[in-house]
C-alpha positions as a Python dict, from the first residue, in 0.01 Angstrom:
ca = {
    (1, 'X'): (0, 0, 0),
    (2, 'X'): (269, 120, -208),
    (3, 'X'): (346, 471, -358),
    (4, 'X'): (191, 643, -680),
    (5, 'X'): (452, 842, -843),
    (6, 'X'): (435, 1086, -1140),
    (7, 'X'): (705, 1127, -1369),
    (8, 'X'): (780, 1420, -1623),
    (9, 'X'): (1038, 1380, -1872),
    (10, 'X'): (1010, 1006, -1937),
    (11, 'X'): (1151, 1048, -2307),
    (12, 'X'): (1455, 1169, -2186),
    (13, 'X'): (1757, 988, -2048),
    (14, 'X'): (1743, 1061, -1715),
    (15, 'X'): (1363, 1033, -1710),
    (16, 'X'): (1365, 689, -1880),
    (17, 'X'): (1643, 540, -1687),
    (18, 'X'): (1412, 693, -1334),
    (19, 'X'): (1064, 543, -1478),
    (20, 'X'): (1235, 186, -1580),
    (21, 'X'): (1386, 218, -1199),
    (22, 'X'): (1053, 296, -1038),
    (23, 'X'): (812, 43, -1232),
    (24, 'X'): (1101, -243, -1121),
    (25, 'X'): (1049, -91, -775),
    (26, 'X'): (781, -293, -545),
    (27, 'X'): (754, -1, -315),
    (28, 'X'): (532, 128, -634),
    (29, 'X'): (240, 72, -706),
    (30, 'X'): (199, 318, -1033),
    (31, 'X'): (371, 555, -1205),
    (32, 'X'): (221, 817, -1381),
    (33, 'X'): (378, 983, -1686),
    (34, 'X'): (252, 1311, -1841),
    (35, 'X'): (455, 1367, -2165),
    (36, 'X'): (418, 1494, -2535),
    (37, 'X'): (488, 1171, -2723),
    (38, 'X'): (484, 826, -2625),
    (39, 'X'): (757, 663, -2433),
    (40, 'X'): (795, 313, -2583),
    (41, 'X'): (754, 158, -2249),
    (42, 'X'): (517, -108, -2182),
    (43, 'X'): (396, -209, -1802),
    (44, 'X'): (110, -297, -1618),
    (45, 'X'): (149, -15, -1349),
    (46, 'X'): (264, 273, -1615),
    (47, 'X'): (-44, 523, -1678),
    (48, 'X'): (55, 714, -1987),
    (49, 'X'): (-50, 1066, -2088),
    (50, 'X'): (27, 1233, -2407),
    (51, 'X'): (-25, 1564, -2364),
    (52, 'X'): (103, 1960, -2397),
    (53, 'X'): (304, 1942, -2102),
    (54, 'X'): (333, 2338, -2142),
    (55, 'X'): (-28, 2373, -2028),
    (56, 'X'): (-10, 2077, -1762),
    (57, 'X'): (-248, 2324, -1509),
    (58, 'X'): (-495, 2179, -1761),
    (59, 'X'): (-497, 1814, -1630),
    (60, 'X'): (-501, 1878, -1242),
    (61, 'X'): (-755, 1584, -1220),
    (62, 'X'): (-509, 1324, -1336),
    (63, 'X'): (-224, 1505, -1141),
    (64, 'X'): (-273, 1310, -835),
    (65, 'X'): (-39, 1077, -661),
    (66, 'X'): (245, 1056, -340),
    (67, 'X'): (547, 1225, -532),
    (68, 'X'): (660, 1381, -855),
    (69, 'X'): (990, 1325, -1007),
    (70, 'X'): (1059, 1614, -1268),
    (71, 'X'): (1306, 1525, -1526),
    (72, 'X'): (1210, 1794, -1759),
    (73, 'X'): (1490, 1973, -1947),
    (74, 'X'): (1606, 2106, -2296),
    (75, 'X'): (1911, 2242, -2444),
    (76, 'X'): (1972, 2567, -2602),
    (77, 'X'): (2130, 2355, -2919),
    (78, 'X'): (1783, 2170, -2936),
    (79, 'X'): (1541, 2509, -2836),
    (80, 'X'): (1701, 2843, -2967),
    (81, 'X'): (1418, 3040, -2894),
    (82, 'X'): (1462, 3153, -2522),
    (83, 'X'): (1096, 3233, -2480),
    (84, 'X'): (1033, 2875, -2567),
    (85, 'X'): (1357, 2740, -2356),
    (86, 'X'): (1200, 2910, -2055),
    (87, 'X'): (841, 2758, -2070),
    (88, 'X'): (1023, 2426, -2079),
    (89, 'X'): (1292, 2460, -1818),
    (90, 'X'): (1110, 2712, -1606),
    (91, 'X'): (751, 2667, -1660),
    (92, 'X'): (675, 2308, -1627),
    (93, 'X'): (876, 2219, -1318),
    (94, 'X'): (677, 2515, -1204),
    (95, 'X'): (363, 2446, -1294),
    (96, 'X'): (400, 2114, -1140),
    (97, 'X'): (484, 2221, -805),
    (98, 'X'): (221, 2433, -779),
    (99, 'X'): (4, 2154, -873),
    (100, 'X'): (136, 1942, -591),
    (101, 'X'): (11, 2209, -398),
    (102, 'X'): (-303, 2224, -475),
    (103, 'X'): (-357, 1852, -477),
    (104, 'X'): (-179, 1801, -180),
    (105, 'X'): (119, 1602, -280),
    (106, 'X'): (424, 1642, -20),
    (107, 'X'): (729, 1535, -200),
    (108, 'X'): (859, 1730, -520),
    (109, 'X'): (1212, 1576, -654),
    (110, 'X'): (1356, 1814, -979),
    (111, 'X'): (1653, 1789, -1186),
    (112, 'X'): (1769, 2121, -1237),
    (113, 'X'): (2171, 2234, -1309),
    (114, 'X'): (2518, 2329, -1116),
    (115, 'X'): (2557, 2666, -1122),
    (116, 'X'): (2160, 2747, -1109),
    (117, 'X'): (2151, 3137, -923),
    (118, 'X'): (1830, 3358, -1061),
    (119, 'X'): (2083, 3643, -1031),
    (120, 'X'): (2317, 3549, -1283),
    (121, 'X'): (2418, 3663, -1617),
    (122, 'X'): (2449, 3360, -1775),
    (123, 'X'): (2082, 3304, -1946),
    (124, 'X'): (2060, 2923, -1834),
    (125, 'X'): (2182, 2922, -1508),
    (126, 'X'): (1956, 3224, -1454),
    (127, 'X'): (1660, 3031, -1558),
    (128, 'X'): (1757, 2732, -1368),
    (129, 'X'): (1794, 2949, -1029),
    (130, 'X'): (1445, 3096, -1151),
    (131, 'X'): (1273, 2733, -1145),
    (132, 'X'): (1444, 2660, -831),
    (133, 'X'): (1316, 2993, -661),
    (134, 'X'): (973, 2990, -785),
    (135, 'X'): (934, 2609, -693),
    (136, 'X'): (1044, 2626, -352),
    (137, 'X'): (818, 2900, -316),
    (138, 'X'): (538, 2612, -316),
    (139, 'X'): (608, 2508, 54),
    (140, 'X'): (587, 2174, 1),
    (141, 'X'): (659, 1934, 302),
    (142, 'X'): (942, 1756, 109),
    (143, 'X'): (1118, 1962, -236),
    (144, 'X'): (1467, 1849, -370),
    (145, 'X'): (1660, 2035, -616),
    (146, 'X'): (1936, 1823, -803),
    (147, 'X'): (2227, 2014, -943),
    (148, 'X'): (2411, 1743, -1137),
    (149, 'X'): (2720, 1918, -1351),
    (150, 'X'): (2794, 1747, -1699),
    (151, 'X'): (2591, 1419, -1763),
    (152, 'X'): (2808, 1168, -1900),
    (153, 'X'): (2523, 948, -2106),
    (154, 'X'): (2431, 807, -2410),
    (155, 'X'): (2171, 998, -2564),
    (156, 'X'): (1935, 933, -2888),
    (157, 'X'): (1958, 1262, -3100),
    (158, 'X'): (2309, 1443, -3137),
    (159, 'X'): (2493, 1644, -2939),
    (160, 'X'): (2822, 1666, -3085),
    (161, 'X'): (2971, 1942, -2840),
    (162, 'X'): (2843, 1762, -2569),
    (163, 'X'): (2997, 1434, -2646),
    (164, 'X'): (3332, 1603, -2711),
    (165, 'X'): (3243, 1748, -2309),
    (166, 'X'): (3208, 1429, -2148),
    (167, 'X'): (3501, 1274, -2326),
    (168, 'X'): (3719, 1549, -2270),
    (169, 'X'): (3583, 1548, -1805),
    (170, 'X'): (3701, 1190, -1831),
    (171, 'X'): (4019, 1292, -1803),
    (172, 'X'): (3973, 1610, -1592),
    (173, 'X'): (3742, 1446, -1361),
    (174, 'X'): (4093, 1320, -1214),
    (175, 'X'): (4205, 1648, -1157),
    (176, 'X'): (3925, 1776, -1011),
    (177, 'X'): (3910, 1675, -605),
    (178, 'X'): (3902, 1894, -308),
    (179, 'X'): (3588, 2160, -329),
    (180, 'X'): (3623, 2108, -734),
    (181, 'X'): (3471, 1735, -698),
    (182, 'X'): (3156, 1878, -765),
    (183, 'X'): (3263, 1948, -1124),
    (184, 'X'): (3288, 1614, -1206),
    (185, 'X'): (3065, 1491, -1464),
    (186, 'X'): (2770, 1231, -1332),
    (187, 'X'): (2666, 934, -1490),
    (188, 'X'): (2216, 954, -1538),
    (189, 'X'): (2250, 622, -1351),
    (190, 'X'): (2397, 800, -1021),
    (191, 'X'): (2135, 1084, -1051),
    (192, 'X'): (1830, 792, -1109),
    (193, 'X'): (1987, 623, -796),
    (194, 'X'): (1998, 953, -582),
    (195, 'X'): (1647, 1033, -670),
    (196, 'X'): (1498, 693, -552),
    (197, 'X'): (1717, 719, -223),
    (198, 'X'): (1552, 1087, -165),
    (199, 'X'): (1218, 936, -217),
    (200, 'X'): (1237, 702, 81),
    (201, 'X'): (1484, 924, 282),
    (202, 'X'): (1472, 1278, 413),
    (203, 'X'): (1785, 1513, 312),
    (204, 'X'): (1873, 1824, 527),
    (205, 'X'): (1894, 2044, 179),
    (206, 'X'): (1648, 2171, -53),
    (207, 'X'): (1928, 2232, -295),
    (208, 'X'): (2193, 1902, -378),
    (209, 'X'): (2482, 1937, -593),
    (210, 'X'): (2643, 1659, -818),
    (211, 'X'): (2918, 1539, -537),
    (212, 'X'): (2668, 1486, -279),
    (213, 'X'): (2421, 1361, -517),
    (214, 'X'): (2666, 1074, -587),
    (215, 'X'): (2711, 1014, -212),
    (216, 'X'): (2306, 1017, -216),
    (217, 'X'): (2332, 717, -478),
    (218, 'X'): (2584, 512, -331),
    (219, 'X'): (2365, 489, -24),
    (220, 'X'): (2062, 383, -216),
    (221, 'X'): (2310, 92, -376),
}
């Protein structure tokens, strides 16, 4: 019997890219999505939810399943308010660990960011080292934390310093080697990849930044 999976962020890149991944995978048999609008994808094993995904402790009863991929994120571009920011980035990754706890699900993969430390002074990467903290305080048998630096990917809406980012790292990403590798920007496709290898496979580190992650996805090629 295969695996039931649960995916949040499925109207994202990442989260799109991971869903269309898992529904082509036969070691599936369902994926779940929880989500706030539609995702436009049609399949006989995807079980859709539209829902506030900021009170997700609300739908426990449909939260059930073998692992949870969390592709939840937001930029502060798109969400100014940083009360708001930090429900997103913070509170749902959150909310769903502590949901796999309670329903007894042992393998918790999140996307979170290089450069996540709850310490630091930089508001994102302080919220981001937050999530991680807080989720890892779950105890759950199996948690991965992805810390992929700049994503180099075609998104819908428009982010025109980011694009200027990823075109200017494709010619840095040349001069970055040695213990600066992991400064590279990361296509979605190697972080998709990565994530469906630590599904399957055990990883000695809660925590996975973006050079290993691409090692990570070059094994699951």
């Amino acid at each position: 019997m295969g695996k039931t999976a649960i995916i949040l962020g499925i109207t994202g890149l990442t989260g799109n890219l991971l869903a269309k991944a898992v529904l082509a995978d036969s070691r599936y048999d369902k994926l779940i999505s929880f989500h706030r609008r539609k995702s436009n994808i049609t399949h006989a094993k995807l079980e859709e939810h539209v829902v506030d995904v900021l009170e997700l402790e609300k739908y426990k009863s449909l939260f059930k399943g073998d692992i949870v991929f969390c592709c939840i994120g937001t930029t502060q571009s798109k969400t100014s308010d940083k009360e708001t920011y930090k429900q997103i980035d913070y509170g749902i990754p959150v909310s769903a660990a502590r949901l796999c706890k309670q329903n007894k699900i042992s393998q918790f993969i999140a996307i979170s960011a290089l450069g996540a430390n709850a310490e630091s002074s930089v508001f994102y990467n302080k919220v981001k080292g937050e999530m991680e903290r807080d989720v890892l305080k779950q105890n759950l048998k199996e948690t991965y934390l992805l810390q992929p630096a700049l994503l180099a990917g075609d998104r819908e809406e428009k982010r025109t310093i980011e694009k200027l980012a990823i075109q200017a790292f494709k010619f840095f990403n040349f001069f970055l080697i040695g213990p600066l590798k992991k400064f590279q920007s990361i296509k979605p496709e190697a972080l998709v990849a990565a994530m469906q290898y630590l599904s399957f496979n055990t990883y000695a580190d809660n925590k996975i930044e973006s050079d290993v992650i691409k090692k990570l996805a070059a094994k699951h090629a």
